[in-house]
N, C-alpha and C positions, 0 to 999 in steps of 0.2 A: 753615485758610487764612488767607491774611495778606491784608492790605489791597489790595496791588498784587496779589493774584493774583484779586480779585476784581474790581477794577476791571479787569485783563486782559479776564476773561470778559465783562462786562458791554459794553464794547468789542466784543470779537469778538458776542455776541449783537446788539449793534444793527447793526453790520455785514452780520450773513448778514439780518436782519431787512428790511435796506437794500435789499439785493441782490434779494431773492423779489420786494419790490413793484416795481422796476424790470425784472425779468425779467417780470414780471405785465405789466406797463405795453407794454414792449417785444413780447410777443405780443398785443395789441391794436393795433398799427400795421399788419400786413397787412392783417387782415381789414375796418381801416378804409379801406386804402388800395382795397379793391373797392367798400366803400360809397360812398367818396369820389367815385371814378369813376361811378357810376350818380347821383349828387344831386347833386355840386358842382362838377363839370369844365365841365359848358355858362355856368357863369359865372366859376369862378376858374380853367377852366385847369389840365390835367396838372400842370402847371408849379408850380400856384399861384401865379401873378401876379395873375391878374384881368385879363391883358389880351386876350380871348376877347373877339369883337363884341357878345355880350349883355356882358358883364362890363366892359366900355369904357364901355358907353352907363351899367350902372348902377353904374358907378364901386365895384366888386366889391375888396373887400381883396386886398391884396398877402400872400397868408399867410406870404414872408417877412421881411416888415417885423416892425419892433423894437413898431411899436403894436400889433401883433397877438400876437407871443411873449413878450410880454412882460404881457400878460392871464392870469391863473388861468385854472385848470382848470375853475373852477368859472363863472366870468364865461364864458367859450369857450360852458362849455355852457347855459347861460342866452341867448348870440345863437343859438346852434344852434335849440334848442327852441325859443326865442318869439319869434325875427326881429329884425332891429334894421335902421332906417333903411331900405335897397332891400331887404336880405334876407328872404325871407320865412321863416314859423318850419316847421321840418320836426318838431316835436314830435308828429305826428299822423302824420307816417310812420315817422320810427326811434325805438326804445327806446331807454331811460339807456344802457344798455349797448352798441349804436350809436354813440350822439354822445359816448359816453366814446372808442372804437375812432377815432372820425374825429380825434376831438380827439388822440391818440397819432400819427395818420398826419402832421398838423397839425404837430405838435410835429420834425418827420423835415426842416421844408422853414424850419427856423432856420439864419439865415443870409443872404446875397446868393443871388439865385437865380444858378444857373449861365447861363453863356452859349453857345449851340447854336452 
């Protein structure tokens, strides 16, 4: 094998390597979009705006703001579990594995929200 043909492979391996944890990632946004709905729509909103009457008064994030998408995976799940400012922390109701799934449904509402 010559050089470039292993630097090919090495390539294609981080590639399909790339693709698994994104398909991984990507099957965790339904199942967070059900959790989402039962925990976080009475203050941010199918939508994810935050503009719901509890989510107005407690000034609930915009989850598609750039200050929210633009937070790690790992900070997201650090407000989830231990609450920050008006949020309170859900780490006593959903598992890692939960607020990793909300945190994928989260990541679905980058962008301007659409307009109805």
């Amino acid at each position: 094998m010559n050089g470039r043909s292993i630097v090919s492979g090495l390539v294609a391996l981080l590639f399909g390597i790339c693709g698994v944890a994104r398909a991984q990632d990507a099957d965790k946004a339904p199942a967070g979009a059900a959790i989402f709905s039962k925990k976080c729509v009475l203050c941010h909103g199918a939508d994810g705006t935050g503009s719901t009457p509890l989510g107005k008064q407690l000034q609930a994030a915009n989850l598609h703001s750039a200050a929210v998408q633009k937070r790690s995976d790992a900070e997201l799940h650090g407000i989830i579990h231990d609450g920050q400012t008006n949020m309170p922390p859900f780490g006593d109701q959903l598992t890692d594995d939960e607020i990793d799934q909300v945190i994928q449904y989260v990541r679905t509402f980058a962008g301007p929200a659409k307009k109805k």
